[in-house]
N, CA, C and O atoms as CSV, one atom per row, in Angstrom:
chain,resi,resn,atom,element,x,y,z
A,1,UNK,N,N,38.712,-3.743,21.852
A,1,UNK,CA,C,37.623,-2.889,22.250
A,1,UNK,C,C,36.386,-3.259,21.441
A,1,UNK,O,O,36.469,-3.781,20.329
A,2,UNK,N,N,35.069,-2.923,22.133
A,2,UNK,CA,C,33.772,-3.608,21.231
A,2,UNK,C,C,33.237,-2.203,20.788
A,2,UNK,O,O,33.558,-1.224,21.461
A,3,UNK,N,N,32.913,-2.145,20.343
A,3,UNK,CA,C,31.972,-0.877,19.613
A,3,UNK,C,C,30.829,-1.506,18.697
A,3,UNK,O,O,30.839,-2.266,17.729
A,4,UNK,N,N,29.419,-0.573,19.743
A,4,UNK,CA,C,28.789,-0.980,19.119
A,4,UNK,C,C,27.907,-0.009,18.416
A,4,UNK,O,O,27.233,0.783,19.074
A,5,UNK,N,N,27.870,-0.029,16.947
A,5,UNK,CA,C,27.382,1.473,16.248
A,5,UNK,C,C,25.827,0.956,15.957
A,5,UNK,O,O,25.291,-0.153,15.951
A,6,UNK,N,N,25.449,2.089,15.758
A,6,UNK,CA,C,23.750,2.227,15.614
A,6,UNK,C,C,23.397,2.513,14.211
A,6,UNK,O,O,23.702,3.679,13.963
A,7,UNK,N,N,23.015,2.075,13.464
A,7,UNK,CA,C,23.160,2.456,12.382
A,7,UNK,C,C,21.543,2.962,11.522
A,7,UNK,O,O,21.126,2.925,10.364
A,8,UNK,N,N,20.993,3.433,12.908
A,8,UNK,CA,C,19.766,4.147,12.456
A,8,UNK,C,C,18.631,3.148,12.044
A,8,UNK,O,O,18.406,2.133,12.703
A,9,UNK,N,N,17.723,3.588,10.591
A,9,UNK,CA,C,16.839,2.705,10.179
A,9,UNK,C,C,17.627,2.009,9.166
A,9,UNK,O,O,16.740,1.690,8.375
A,10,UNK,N,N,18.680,1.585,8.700
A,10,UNK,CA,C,19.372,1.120,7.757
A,10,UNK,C,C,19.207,0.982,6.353
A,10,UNK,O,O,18.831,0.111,5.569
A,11,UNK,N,N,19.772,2.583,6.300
A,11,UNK,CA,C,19.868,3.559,5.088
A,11,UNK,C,C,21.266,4.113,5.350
A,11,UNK,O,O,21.657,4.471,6.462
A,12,UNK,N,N,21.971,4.151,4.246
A,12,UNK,CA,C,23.478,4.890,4.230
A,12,UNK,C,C,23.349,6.975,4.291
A,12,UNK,O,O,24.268,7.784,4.158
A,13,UNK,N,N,22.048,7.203,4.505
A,13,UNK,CA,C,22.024,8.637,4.221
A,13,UNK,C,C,22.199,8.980,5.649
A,13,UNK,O,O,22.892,9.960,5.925
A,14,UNK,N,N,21.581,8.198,6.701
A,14,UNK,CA,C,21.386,8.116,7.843
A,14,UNK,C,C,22.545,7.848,8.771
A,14,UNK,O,O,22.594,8.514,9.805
A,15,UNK,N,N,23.938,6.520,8.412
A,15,UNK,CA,C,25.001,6.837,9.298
A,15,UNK,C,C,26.210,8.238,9.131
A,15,UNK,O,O,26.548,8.891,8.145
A,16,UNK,N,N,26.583,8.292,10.429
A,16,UNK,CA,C,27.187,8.865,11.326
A,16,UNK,C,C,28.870,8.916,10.383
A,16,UNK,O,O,29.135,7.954,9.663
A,17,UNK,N,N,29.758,9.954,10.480
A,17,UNK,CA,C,31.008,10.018,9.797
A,17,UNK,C,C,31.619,8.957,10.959
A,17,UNK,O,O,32.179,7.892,10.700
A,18,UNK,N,N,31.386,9.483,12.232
A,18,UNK,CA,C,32.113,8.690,13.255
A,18,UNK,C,C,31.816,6.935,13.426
A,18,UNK,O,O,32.645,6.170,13.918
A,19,UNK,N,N,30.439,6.505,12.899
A,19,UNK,CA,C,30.370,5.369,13.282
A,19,UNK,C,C,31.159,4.961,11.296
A,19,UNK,O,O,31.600,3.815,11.373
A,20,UNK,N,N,31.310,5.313,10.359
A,20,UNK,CA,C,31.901,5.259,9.489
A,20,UNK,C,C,33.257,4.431,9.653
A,20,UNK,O,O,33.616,3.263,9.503
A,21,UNK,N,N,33.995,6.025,10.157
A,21,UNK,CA,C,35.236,5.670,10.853
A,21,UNK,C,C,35.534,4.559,11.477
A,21,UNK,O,O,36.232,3.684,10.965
A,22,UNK,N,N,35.132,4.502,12.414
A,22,UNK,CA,C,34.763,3.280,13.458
A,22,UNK,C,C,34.664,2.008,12.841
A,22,UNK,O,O,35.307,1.033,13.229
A,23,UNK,N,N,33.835,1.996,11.842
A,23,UNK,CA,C,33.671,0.370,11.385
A,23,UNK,C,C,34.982,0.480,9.781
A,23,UNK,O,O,35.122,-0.501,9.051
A,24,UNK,N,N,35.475,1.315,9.623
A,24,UNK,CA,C,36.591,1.226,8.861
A,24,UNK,C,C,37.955,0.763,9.009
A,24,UNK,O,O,38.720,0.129,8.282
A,25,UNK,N,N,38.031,1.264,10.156
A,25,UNK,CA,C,39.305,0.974,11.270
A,25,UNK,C,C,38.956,-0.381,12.046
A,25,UNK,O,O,39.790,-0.475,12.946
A,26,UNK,N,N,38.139,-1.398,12.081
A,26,UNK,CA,C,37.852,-2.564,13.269
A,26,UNK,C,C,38.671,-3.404,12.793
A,26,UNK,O,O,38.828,-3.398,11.572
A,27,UNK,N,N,39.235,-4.122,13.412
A,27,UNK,CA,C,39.464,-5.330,13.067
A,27,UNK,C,C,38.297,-6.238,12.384
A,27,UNK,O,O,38.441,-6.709,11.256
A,28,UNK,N,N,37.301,-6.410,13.054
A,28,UNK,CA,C,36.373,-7.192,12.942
A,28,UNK,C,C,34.912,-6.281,12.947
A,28,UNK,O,O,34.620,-5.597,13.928
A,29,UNK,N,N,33.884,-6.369,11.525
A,29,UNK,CA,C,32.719,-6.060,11.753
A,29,UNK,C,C,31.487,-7.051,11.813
A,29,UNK,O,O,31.313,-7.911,10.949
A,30,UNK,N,N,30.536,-6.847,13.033
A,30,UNK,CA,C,29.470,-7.721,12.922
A,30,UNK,C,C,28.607,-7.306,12.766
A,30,UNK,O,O,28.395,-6.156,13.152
A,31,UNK,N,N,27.508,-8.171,12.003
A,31,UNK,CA,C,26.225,-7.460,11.834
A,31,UNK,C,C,25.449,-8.379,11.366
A,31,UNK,O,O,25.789,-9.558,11.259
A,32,UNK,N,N,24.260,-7.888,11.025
A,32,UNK,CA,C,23.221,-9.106,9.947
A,32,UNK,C,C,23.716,-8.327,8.705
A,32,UNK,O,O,24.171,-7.190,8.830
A,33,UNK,N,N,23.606,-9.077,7.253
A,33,UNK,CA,C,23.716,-9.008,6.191
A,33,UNK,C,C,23.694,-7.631,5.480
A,33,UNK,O,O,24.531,-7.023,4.813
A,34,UNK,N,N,22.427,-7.367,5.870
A,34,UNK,CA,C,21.591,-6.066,5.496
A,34,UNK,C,C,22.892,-4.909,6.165
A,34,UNK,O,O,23.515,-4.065,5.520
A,35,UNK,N,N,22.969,-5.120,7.121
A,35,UNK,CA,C,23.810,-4.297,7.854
A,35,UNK,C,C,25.108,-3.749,7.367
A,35,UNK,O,O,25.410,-2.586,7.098
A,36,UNK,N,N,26.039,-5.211,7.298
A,36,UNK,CA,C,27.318,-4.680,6.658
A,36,UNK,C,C,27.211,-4.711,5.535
A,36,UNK,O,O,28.281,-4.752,4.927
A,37,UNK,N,N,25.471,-4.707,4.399
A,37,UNK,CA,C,25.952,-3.715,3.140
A,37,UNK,C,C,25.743,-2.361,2.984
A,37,UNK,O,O,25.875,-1.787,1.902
A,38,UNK,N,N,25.412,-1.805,4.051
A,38,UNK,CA,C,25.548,-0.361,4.012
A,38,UNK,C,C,27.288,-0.174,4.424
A,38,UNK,O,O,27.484,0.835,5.102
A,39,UNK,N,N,28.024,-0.653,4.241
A,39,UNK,CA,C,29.257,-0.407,4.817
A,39,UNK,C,C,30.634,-0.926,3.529
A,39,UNK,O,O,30.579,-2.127,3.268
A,40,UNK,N,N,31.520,-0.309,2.944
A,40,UNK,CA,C,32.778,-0.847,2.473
A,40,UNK,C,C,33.209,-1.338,3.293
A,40,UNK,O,O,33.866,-0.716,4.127
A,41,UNK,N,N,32.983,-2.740,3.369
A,41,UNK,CA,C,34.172,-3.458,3.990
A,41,UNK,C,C,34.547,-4.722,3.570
A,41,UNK,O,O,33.781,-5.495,2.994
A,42,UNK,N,N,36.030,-5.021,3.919
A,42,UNK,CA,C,36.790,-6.300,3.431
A,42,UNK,C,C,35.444,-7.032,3.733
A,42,UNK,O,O,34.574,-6.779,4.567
A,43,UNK,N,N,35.554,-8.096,2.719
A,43,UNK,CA,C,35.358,-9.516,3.080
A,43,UNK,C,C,35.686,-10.230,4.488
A,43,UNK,O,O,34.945,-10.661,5.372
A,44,UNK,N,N,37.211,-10.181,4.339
A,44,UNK,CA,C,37.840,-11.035,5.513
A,44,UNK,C,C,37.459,-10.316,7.191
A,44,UNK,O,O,37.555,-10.840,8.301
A,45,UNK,N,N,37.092,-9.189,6.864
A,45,UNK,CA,C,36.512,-8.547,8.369
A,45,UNK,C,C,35.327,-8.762,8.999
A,45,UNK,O,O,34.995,-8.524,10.161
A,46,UNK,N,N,34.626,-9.324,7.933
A,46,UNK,CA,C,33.054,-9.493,7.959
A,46,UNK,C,C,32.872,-10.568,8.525
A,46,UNK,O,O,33.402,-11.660,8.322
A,47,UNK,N,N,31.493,-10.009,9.832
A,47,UNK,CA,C,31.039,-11.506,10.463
A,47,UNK,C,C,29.839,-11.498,10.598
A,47,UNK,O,O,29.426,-10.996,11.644
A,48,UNK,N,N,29.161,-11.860,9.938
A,48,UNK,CA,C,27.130,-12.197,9.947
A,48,UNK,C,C,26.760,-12.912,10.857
A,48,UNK,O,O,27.041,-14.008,11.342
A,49,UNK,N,N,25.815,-11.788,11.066
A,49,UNK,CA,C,25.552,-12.277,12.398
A,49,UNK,C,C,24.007,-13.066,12.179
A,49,UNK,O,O,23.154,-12.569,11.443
A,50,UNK,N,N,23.812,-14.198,12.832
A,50,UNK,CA,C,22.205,-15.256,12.145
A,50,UNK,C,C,21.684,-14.791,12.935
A,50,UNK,O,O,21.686,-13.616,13.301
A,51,UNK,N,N,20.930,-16.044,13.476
A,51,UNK,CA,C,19.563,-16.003,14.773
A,51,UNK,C,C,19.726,-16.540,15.622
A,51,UNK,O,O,18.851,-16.561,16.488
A,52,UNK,N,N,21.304,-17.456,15.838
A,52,UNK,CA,C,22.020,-17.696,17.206
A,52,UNK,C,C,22.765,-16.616,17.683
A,52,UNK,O,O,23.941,-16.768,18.014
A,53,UNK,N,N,22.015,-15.202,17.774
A,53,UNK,CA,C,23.037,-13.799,18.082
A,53,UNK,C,C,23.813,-14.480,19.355
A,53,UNK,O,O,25.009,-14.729,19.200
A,54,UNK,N,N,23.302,-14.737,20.383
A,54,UNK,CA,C,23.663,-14.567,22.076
A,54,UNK,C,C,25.153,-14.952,21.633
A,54,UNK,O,O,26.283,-14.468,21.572
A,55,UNK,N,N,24.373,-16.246,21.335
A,55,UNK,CA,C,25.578,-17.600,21.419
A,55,UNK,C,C,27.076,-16.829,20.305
A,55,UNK,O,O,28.281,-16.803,20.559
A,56,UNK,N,N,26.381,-16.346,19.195
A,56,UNK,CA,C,27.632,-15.707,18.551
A,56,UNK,C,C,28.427,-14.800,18.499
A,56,UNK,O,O,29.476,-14.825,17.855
A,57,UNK,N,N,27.817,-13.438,19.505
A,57,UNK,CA,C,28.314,-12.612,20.208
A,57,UNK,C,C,29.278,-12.797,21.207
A,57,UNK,O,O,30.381,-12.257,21.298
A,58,UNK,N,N,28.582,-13.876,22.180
A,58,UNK,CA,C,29.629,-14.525,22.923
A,58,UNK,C,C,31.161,-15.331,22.551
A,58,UNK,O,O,32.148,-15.460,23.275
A,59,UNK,N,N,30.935,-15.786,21.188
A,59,UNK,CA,C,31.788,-16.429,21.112
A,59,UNK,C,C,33.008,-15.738,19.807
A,59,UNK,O,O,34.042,-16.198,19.321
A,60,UNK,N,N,32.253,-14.457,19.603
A,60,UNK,CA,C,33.225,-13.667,18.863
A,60,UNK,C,C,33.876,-12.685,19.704
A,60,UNK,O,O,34.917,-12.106,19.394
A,61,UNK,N,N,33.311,-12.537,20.643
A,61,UNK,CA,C,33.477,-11.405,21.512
A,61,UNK,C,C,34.586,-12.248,22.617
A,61,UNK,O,O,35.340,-11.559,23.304
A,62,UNK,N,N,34.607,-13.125,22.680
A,62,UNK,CA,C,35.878,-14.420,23.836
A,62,UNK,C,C,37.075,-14.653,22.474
A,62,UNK,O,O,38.245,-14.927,22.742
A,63,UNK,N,N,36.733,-14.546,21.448
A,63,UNK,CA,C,37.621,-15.466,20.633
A,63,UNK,C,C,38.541,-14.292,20.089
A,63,UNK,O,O,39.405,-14.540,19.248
A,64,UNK,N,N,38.389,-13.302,20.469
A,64,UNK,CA,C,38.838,-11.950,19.335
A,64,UNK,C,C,38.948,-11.087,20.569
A,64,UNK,O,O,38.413,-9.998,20.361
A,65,UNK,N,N,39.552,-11.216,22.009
A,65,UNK,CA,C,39.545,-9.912,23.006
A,65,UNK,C,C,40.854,-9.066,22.709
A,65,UNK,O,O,41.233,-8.154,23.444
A,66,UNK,N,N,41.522,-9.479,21.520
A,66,UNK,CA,C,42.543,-8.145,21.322
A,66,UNK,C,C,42.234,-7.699,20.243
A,66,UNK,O,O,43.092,-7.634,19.362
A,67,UNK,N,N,41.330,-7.403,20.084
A,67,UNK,CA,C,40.769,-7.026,18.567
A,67,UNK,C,C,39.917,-5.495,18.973
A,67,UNK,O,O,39.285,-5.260,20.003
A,68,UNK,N,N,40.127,-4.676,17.903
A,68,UNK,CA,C,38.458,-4.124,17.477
A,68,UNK,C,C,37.537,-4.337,17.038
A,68,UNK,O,O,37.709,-4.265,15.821
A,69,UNK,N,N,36.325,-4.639,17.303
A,69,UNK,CA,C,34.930,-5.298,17.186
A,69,UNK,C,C,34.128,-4.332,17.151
A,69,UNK,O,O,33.940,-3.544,18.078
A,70,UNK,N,N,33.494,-4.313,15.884
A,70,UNK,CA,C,32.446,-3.010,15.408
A,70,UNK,C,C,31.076,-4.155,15.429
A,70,UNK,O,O,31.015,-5.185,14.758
A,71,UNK,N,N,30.375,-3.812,16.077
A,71,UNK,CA,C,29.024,-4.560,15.993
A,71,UNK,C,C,28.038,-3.790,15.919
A,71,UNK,O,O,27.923,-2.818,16.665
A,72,UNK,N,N,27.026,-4.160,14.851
A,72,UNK,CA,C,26.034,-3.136,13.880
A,72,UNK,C,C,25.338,-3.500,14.176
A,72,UNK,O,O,25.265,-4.723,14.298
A,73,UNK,N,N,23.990,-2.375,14.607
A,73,UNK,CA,C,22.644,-2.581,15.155
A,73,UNK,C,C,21.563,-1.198,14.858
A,73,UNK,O,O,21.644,0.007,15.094
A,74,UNK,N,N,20.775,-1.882,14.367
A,74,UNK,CA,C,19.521,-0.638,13.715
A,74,UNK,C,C,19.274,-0.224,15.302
A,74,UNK,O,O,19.368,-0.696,16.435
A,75,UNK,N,N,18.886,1.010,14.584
A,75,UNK,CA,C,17.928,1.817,15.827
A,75,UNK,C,C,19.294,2.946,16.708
A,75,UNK,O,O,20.294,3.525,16.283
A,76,UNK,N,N,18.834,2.859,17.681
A,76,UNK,CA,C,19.442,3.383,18.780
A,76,UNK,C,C,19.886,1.982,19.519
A,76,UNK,O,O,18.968,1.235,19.857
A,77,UNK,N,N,20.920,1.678,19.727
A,77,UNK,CA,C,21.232,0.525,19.919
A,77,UNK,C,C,21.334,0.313,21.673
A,77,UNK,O,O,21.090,-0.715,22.305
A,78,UNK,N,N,21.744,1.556,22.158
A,78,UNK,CA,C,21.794,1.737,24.131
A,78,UNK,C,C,20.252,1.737,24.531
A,78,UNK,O,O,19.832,1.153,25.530
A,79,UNK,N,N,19.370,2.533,23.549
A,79,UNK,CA,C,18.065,2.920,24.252
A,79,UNK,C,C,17.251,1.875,24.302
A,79,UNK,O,O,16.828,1.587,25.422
A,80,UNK,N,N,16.808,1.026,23.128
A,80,UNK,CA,C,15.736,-0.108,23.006
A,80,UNK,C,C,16.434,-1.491,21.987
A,80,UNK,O,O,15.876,-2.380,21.345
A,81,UNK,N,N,17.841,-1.165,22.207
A,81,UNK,CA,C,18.401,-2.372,21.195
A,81,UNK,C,C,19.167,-3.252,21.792
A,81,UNK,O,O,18.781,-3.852,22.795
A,82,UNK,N,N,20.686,-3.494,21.093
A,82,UNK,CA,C,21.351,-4.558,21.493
A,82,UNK,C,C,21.901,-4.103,22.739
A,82,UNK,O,O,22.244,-4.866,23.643
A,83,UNK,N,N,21.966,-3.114,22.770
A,83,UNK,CA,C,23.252,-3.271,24.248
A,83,UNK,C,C,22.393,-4.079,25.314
A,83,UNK,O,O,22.693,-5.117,25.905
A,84,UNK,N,N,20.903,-3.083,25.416
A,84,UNK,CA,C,20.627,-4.524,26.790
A,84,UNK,C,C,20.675,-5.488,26.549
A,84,UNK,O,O,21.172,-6.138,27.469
A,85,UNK,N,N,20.321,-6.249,25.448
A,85,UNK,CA,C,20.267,-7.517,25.420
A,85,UNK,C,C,21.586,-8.076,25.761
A,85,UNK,O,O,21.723,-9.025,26.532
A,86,UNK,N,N,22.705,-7.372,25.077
A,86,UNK,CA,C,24.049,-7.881,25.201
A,86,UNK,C,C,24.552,-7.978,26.595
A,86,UNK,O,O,25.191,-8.936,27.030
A,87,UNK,N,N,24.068,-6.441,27.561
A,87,UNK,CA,C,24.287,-6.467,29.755
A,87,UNK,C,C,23.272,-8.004,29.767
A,87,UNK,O,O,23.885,-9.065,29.888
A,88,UNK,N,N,21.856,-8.032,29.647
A,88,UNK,CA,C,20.943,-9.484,30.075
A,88,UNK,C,C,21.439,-10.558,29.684
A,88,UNK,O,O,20.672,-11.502,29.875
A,89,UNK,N,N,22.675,-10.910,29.078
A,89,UNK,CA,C,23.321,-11.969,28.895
A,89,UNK,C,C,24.486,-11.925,29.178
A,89,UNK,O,O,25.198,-12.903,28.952
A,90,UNK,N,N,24.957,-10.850,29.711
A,90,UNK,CA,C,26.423,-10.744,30.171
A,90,UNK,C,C,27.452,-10.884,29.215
A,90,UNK,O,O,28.609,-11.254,29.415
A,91,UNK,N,N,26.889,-10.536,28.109
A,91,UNK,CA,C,27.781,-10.352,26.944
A,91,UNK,C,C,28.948,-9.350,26.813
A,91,UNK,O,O,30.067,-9.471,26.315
A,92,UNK,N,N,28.582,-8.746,27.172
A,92,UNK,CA,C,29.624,-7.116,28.304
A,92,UNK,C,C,28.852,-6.726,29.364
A,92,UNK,O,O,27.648,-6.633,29.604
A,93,UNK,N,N,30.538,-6.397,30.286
A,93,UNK,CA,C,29.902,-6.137,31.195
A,93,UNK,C,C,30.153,-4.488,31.868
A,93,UNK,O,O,29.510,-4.117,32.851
């Protein structure tokens, strides 16, 4: 399953218990840098995300489909963030 949490203006005062949860329990968290250090998490779960997003979304998101996939994104991530970008590339569908 992909989950993708919002993690506000990226400040720890600001996330969610549930998106917490969520990226505690993933198999796999993605994000930019900044991102998964607002977060305890393994090392080995962690996947940084650069400035080839499309291409690396795609290819974490094909390489890992029995996985949980927490993918971290400032803002509101459905309203003006990643998710469209992620439908305009058919990254999910």
């Amino acid at each position: 399953m992909i989950h993708i949490i919002g993690i506000g203006p990226g400040n720890k005062e600001y996330l969610t218990l549930k998106a917490i949860e969520i990226v505690k329990n993933a198999d796999i968290v993605a994000g930019s840098k900044r991102a998964l250090n607002l977060f305890d998490v393994d090392e080995h779960k962690k996947y940084v995300l650069t400035k080839n997003l499309i291409r690396e979304l795609k290819d974490l998101i094909a390489n890992n489909k029995d996985k949980d996939i927490a993918i971290l994104s400032t803002g509101d991530p459905c309203f003006s963030g990643l998710l469209k970008t992620m439908l305009k590339y058919d990254i999910v569908k």
